[in-house]
Structure formats: structure tokens, C-alpha cells
TIGU-860257 format. One record per residue (C-alpha): residue in one letter; chain; x, y, z. Coordinates in steps of 0.02 Angstrom, whole numbers, plus 50000, padded with zeros to 5 digits. Each point is the difference from the previous one (the first is absolute). Example, Ala and Ser with C-alpha at 12.3 -4.5 7.8 and 13.67 -1.06 7.14 Angstrom:
node res:A	chain:A	u:50615	v:49775	w:50390
node res:S	chain:A	u:50069	v:50172	w:49967
This chain:
node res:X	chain:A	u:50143	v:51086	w:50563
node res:X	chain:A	u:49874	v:49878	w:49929
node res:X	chain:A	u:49952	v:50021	w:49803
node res:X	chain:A	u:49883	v:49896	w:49880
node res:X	chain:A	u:50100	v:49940	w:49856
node res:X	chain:A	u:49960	v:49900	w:49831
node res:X	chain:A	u:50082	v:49844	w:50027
node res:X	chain:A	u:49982	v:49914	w:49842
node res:X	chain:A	u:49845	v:49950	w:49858
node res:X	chain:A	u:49957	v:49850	w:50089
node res:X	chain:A	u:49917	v:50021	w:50172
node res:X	chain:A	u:49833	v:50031	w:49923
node res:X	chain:A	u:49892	v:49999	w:50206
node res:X	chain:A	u:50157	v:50099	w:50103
node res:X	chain:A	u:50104	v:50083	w:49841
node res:X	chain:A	u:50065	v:50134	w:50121
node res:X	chain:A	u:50141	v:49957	w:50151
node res:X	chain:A	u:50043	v:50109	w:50161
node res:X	chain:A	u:50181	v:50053	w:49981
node res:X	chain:A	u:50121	v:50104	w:50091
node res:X	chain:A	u:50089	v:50135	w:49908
node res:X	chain:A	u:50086	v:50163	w:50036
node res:X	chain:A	u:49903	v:50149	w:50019
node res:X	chain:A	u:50031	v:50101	w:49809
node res:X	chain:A	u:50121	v:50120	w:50005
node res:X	chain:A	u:49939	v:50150	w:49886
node res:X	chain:A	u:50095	v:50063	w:49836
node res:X	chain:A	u:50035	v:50168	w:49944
node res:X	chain:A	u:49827	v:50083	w:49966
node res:X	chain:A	u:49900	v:49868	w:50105
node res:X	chain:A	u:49903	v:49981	w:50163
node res:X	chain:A	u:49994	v:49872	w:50114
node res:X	chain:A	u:49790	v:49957	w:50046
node res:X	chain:A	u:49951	v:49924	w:50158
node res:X	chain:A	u:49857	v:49873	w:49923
node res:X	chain:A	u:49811	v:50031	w:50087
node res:X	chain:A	u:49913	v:49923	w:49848
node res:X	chain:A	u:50017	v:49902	w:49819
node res:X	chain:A	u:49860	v:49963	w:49908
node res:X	chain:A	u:49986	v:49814	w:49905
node res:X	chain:A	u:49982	v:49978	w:49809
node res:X	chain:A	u:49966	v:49889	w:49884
node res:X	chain:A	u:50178	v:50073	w:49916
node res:X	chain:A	u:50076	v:49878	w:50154
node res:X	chain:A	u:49923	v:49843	w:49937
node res:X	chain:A	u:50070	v:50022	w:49840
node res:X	chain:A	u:50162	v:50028	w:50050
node res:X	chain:A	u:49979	v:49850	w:50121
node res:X	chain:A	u:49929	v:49889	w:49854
node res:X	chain:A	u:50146	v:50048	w:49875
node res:X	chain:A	u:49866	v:50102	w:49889
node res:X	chain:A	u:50117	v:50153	w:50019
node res:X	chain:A	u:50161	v:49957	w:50078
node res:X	chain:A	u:50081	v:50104	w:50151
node res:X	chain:A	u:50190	v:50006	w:50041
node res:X	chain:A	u:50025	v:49843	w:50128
node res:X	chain:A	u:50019	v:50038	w:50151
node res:X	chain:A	u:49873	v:50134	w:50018
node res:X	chain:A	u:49863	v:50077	w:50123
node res:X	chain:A	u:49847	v:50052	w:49903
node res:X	chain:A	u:49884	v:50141	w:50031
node res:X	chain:A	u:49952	v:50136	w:49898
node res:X	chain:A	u:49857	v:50109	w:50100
node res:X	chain:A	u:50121	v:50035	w:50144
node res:X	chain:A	u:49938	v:50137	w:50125
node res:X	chain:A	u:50144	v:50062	w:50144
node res:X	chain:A	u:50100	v:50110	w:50084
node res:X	chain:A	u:50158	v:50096	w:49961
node res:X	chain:A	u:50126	v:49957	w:50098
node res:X	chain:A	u:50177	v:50037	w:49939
node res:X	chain:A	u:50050	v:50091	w:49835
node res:X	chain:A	u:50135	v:49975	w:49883
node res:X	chain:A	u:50131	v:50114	w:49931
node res:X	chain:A	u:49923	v:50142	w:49887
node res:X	chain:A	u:49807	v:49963	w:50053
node res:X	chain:A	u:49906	v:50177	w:50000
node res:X	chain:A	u:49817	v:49942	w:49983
node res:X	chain:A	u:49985	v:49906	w:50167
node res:X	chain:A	u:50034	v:50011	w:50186
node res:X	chain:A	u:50009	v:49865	w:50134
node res:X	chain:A	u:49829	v:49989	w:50066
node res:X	chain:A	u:49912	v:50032	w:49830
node res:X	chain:A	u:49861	v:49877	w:49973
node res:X	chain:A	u:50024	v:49921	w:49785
node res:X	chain:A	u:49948	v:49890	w:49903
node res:X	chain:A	u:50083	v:49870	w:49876
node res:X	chain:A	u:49913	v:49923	w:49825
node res:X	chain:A	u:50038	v:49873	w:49905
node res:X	chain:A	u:50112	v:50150	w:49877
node res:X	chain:A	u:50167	v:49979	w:50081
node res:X	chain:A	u:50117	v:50075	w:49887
node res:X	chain:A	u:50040	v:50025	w:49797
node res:X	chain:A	u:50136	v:50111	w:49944
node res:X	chain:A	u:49929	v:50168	w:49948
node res:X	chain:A	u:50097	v:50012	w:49853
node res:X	chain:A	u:49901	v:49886	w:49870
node res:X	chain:A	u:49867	v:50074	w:49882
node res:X	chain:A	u:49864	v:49914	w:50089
node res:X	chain:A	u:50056	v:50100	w:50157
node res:X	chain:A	u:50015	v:50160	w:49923
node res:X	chain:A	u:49824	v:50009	w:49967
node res:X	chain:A	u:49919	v:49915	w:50144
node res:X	chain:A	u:49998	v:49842	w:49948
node res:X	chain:A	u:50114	v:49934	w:50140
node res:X	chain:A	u:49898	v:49827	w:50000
node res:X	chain:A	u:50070	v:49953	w:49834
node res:X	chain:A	u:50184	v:50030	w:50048
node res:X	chain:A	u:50101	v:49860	w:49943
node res:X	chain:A	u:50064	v:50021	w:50155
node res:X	chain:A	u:49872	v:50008	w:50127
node res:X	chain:A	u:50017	v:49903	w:50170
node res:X	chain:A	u:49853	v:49943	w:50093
node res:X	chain:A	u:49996	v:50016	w:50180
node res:X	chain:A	u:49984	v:49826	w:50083
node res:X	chain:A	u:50065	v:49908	w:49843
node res:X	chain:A	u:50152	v:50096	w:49930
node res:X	chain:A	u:50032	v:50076	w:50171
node res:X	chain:A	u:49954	v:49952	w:50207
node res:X	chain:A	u:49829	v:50054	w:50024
node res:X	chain:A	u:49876	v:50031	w:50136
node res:X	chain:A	u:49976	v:49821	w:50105
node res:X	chain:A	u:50125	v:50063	w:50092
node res:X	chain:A	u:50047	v:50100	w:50152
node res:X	chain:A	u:50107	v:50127	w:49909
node res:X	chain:A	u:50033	v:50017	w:49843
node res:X	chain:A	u:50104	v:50156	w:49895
node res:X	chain:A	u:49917	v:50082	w:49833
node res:X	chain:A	u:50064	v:50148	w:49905
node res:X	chain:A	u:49924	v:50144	w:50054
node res:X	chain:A	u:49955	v:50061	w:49837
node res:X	chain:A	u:49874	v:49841	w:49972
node res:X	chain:A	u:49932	v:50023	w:50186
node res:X	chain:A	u:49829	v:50095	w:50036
node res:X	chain:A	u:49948	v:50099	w:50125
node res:X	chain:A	u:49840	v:49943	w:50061
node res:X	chain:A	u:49825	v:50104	w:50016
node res:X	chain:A	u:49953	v:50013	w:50212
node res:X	chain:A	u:49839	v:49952	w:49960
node res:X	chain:A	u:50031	v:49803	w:49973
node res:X	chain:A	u:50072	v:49900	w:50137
node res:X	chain:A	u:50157	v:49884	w:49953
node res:X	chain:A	u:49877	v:49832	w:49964
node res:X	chain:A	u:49897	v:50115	w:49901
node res:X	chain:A	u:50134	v:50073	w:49903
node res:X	chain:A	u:50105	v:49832	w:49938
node res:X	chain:A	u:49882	v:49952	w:49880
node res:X	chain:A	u:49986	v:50144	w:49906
node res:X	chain:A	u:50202	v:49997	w:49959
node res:X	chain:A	u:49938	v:49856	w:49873
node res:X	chain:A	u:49827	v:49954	w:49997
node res:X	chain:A	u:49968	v:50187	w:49985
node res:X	chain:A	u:50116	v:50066	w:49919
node res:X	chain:A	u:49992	v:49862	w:49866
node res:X	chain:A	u:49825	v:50027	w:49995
node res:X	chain:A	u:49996	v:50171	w:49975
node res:X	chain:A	u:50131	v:49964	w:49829
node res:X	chain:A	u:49882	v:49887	w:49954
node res:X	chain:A	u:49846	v:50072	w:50013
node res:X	chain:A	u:50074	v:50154	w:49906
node res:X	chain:A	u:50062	v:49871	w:49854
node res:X	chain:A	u:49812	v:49979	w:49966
node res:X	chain:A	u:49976	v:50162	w:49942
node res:X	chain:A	u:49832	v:49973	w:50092
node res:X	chain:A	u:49879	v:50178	w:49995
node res:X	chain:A	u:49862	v:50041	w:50138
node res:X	chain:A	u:49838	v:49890	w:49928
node res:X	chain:A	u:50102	v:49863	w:49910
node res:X	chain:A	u:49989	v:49812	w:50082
node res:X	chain:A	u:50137	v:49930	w:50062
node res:X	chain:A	u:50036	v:49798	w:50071
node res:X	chain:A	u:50108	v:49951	w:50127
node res:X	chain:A	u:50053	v:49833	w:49980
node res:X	chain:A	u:50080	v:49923	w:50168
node res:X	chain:A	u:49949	v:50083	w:50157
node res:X	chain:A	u:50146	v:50030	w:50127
node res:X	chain:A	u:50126	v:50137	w:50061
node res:X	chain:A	u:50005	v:50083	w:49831
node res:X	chain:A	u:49820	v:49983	w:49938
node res:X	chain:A	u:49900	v:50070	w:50137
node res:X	chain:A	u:50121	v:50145	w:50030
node res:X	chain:A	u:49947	v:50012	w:49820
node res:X	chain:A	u:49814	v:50008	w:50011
node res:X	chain:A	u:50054	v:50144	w:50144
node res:X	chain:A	u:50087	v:50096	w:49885
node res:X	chain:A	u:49859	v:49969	w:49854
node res:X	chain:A	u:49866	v:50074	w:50132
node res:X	chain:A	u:50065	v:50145	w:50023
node res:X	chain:A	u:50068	v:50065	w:49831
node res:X	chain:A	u:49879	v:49925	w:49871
node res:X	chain:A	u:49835	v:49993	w:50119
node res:X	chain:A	u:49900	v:49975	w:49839
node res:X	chain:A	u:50103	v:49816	w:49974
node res:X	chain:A	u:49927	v:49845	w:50035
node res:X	chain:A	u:50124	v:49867	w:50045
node res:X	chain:A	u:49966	v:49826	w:49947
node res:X	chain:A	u:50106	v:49857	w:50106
node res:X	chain:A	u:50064	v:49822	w:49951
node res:X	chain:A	u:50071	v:49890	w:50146
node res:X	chain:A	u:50005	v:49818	w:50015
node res:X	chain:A	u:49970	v:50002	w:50210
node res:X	chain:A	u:49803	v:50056	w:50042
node res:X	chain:A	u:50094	v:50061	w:50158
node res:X	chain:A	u:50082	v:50138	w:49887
node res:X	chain:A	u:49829	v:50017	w:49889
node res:X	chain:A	u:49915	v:50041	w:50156
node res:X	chain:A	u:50125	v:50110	w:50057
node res:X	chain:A	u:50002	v:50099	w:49830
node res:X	chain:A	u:49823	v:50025	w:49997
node res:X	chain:A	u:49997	v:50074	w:50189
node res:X	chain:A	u:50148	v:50089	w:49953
node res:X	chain:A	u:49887	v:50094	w:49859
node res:X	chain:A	u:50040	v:49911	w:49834
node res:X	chain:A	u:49809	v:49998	w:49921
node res:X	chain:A	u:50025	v:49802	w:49948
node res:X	chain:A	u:50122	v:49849	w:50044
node res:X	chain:A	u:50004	v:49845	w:49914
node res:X	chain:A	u:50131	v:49843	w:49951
node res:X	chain:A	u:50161	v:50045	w:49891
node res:X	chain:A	u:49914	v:49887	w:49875
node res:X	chain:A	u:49826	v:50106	w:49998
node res:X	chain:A	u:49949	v:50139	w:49876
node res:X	chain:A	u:49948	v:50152	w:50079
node res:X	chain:A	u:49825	v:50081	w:49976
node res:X	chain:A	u:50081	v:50129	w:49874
node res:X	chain:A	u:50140	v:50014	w:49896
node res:X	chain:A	u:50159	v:50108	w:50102
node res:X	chain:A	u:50091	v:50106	w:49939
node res:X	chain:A	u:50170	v:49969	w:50106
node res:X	chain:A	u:50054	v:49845	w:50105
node res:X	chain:A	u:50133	v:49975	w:50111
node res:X	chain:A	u:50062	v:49849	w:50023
node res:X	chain:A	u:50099	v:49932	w:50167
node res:X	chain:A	u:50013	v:49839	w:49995
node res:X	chain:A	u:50125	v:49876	w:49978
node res:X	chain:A	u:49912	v:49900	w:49870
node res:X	chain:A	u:49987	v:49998	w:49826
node res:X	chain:A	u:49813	v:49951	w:49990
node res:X	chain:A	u:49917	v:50158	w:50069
node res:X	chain:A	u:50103	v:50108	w:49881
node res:X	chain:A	u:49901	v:49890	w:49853
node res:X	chain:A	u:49824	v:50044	w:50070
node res:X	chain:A	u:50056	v:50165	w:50039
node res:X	chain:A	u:50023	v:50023	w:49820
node res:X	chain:A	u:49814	v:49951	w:49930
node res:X	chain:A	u:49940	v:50114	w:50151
node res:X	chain:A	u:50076	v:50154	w:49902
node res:X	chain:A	u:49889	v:50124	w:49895
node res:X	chain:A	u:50095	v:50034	w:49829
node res:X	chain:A	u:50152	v:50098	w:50039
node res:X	chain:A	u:49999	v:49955	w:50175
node res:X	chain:A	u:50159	v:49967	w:50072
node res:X	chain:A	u:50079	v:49878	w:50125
node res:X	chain:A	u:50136	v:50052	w:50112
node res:X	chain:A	u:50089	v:49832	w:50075
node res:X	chain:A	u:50072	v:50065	w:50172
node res:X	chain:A	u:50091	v:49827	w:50044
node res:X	chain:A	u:50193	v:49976	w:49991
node res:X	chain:A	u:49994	v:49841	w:49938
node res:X	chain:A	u:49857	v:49881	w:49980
node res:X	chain:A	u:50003	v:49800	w:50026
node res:X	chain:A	u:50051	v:49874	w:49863
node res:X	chain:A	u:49882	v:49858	w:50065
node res:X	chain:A	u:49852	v:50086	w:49922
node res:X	chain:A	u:50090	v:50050	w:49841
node res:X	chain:A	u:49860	v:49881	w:49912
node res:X	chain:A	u:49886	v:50153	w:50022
node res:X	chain:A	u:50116	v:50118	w:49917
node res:X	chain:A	u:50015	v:49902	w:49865
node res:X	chain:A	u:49794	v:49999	w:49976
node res:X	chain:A	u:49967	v:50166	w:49974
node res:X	chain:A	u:49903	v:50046	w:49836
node res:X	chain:A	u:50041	v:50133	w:49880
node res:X	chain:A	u:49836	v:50040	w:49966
node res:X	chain:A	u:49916	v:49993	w:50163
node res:X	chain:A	u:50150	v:50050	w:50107
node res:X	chain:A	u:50096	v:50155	w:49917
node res:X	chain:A	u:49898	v:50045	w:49841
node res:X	chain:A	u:49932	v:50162	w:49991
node res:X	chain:A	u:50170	v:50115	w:50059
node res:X	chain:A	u:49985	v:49916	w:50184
node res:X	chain:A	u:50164	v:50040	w:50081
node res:X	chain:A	u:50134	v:49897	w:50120
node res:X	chain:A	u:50103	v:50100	w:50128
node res:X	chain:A	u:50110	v:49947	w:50126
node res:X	chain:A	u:50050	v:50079	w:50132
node res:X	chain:A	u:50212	v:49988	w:50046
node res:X	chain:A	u:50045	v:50061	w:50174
node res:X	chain:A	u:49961	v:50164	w:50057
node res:X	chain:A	u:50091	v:50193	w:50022
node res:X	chain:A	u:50024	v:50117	w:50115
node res:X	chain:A	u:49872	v:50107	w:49936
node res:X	chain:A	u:49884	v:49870	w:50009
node res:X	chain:A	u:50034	v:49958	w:50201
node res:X	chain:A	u:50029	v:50194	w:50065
node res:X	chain:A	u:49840	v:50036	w:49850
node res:X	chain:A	u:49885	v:49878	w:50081
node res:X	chain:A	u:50057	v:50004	w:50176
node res:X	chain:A	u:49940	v:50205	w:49986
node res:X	chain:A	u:49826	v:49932	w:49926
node res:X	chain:A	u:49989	v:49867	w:50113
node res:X	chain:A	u:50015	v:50141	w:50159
node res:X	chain:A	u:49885	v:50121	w:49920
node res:X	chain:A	u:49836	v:49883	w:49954
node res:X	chain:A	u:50069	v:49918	w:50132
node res:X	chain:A	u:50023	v:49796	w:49957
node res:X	chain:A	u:50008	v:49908	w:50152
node res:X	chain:A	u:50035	v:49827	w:49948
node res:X	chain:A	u:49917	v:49828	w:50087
node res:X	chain:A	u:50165	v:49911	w:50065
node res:X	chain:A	u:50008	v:49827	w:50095
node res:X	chain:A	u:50161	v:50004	w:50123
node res:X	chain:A	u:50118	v:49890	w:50012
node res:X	chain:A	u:50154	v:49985	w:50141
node res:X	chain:A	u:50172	v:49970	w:49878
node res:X	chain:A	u:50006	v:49828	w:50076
node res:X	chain:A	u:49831	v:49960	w:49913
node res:X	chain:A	u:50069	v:50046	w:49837
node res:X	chain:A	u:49994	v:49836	w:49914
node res:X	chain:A	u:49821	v:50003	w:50055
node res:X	chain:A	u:49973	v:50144	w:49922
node res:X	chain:A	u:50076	v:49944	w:49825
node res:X	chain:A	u:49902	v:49836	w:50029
node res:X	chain:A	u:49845	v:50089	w:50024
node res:X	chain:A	u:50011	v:50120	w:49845
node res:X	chain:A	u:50034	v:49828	w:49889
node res:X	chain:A	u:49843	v:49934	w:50053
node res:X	chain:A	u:49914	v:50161	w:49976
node res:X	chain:A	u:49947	v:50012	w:50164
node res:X	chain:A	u:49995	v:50224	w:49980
node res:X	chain:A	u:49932	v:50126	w:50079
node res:X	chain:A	u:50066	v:50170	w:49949
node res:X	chain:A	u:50196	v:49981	w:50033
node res:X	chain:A	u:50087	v:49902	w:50106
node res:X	chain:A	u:50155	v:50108	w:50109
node res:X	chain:A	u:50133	v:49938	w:50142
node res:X	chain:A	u:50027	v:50074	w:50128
node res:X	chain:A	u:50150	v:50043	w:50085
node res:X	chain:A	u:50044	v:50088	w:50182
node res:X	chain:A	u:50036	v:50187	w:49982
């Protein structure tokens, strides 16, 4: 069996190596999936860069689409043959208060899927069946990866904002998470104009034909003051013009997991006055729950979101990663594996 595994922090142009493993046997109350799609975040860079660090050896992946194969002792919810998905939520332990009232993203301890746990760039991997997800007929498996993440972490986000039908929102970044966004946006606040900041006139232009009603430069002010922004980047500098693009009592929602030290510099020149003044709000976003993936996987089906993916074949992986550095996007980029 061939897998994609993090080798170490250092191998910046090919980070990932082909490695034989055993297929995963599954635990009580897990399934075994057959791997026909994972989609590729920005969440894998990090852990590649050392920004958020994974257990060594480990195969990332966290928008993993498959097949069940073989169940463990005590599974109920799932079948051999049943077509899941896996996010980035792997486990926590149910128990905490943070659990007990559905806020499972905050458990002190919650496992991510492709950094606490094998994930998706993989030919099989196991999950617990009660953080698997059946998957609406009405996506194919490339169409349905992204959403695990990109979606689903959208969907959190874009309910953080607190955003009403007629308010302005800004996007800043434009990939996997933000147009799935601007989707989601069209359909339940129709009244909403969405505002995006991207460095790449690639993405601006892809914004704008997407439906956003302007796209300009992370460093540009938009033609009104917006109520919300969400923020996907991994810099610090479009979170500081985000800020002075707020109305008073707007509020930012930061949907990043960890954001780069080089441009720390800009952090450090944000302006009371200008930048937070006037009840403006910071929110960040941490990980996501199982009512958020099942939650927006059911919207998702019923407007329905059909996201713009770029495929990749597993081997091209490190292309892939390479690619989203540079911020060469379209949409969401997905491998593909054989049935």
C-alpha cells in the first residue's frame, strides 16, 4: 500500500514521501474507508512548516471522501459499502463541558484528522464512526471533499459573523473556503453584498465572476464600510486592513489556525484608534463540530453548493501543496484515488 507521509519541517519543494505501510486495522466503533478522494488545505502547510505541529510520522488529510469497507466491533451506524466522509474533527472525549454543549471544537482534547491521527492521502484509512458522515447523492466524491473543511469551516465561520440579509460582508483570501462562502452568502442573505480582498488578480477575477460585487488588494479599502469580514489567510497584514474596513461594531472573524511569524511587523502596527475603536470585534475561528459538518453538508445538498475543484492524482500531491503556497487557486484542489 502506498501512503503520503510528513517526513519532517525541512523539505520545503517535496515535504511529503511515498511509503509503504499496512493497510489500518479498525478499532472497536470504527470503519475501515477505501480512499476515492482528499481534498488539500492550507491546514497541511502549516503542519508541514511547524506552524501547528502534527504527531511524526503522520499522513495528512482532513476532507477525506470513501468507501466503507470493513467495520469494527460495536459499529451500528455504518455498513460495508456505505459511501462517508471524514473532517478535520477526529475525535474529543465527550465528557468535557465544552462537549456537553456542542462545543466539541474546544475540547482540550480534540484530535485533528491528518495531524493527531492518519488522514486521507491515503488508500485506506480507519475513523470512528461516530465522527464519519454520510454523504448527500447529489455531490460526486471530488465535489464532496472540500466541503468536509473548506465548507464546513466556512459555514462556522460565516455564522460567527452574526451577518443578517442586507449587511456587507468581505472576504479576505479567495480559495476553498471563501468562495464556498460567497455560495452560501447567495443563497441565505440575497440582499448581502460581498466585498473581496486577495493579493492574486487571478483570484480577484475569479471572485468577481463568481458574484462578489467588488475585488480589490488585501491592502485596499473597499467602496463602503462592512459590516463583517472573514479573514483566510495566513498573514497577519490583511487582518490589519481588514480592521479599518469595519463599520463601528463590525466584527472580524479570523478563520486561520495559525498565522505566519515573518509578517508579525504588521501585527505589531495596528492602531487603536483606526483599527479597533468604536466596539469593532476580533473572532477566531478553532476547528470545527459535528454539527457544523452534518449542519452544512445538509445546506450544502439543498441550495445545492457545487464547489470549483482542480484534481490532482495522490502522486501529484506535493504539487498540489506547492501550488496552494504560491497561491496558484481555483476553487479547491482534491486527489484522486481509484475506487
Amino acid at each position: 500500500m502506498v501512503l503520503k507521509r510528513v517526513r519532517d519541517f525541512g523539505q520545503r519543494d517535496a515535504p511529503l514521501d511515498f511509503v509503504d505501510v499496512p493497510i489500518p486495522v479498525p478499532q472497536a466503533r470504527q470503519v475501515l474507508i477505501a480512499v476515492t478522494a482528499c481534498g488539500v488545505c492550507h491546514t497541511e502547510l502549516d503542519e508541514i512548516e511547524g506552524r501547528t505541529q502534527p504527531r511524526l510520522p503522520v499522513i495528512p488529510g482532513h476532507q477525506v471522501v470513501g468507501e466503507v469497507v470493513r467495520t469494527g466491533e460495536a459499529v451500528t451506524r455504518f455498513k460495508s459499502g456505505d459511501r462517508v466522509g471524514v473532517a478535520w474533527i477526529f475525535s474529543a472525549c465527550g465528557k468535557c463541558r465544552f462537549c456537553q454543549t456542542g462545543r466539541e471544537n474546544l475540547c482540550p482534547a480534540f484530535r485533528a484528522t491528518g495531524r493527531d491521527a492518519d488522514g486521507g492521502y491515503a488508500e485506506y484509512m480507519t475513523a470512528f464512526e461516530d465522527f464519519t458522515y454520510r454523504l448527500p447523492e447529489v455531490f460526486s466524491d471530488v465535489q464532496a471533499a472540500p466541503l468536509l473543511c473548506a465548507g464546513a469551516i466556512g459555514y462556522r465561520s460565516l455564522r460567527l459573523t452574526g451577518l443578517e440579509d442586507g449587511q456587507c460582508l468581505g472576504l479576505t483570501g479567495f480559495g476553498a473556503s471563501a468562495h464556498l462562502v460567497l455560495k452560501m452568502v447567495a443563497h441565505r442573505f440575497p440582499r448581502s453584498r460581498v466585498y473581496v480582498f486577495a493579493r492574486s488578480a487571478r483570484e480577484r477575477s475569479f471572485a468577481v465572476e463568481m458574484g462578489a460585487v467588488w475585488a480589490g488588494d488585501t491592502a485596499q479599502m473597499p467602496p463602503e464600510p462592512l459590516d463583517s469580514i472573514i479573514d483566510t489567510t495566513p498573514a497577519w497584514k490583511p487582518v490589519v486592513s481588514a480592521l479599518a474596513a469595519l463599520k463601528p461594531g463590525g466584527r472580524l472573524v479570523i478563520n486561520a489556525i495559525r498565522k505566519e511569524t515573518r509578517d508579525v511587523d504588521n501585527l505589531l502596527a495596528l492602531d487603536y484608534a483606526r483599527h479597533l475603536w468604536m466596539e469593532k470585534e476580533i473572532k477566531s475561528v478553532a476547528n470545527v463540530a459535528r454539527t457544523d459538518v452534518s449542519e452544512f453538508l445538509d445546506l450544502a445538498a439543498e441550495i445545492p453548493i457545487l464547489p470549483v475543484v482542480q484534481t490532482y492524482a495522490l502522486s501529484d500531491a506535493n504539487r498540489a501543496l506547492m501550488e496552494l503556497k504560491a497561491r496558484k487557486i481555483r476553487g479547491a484542489k482534491v486527489l484522486t484515488l481509484a475506487a
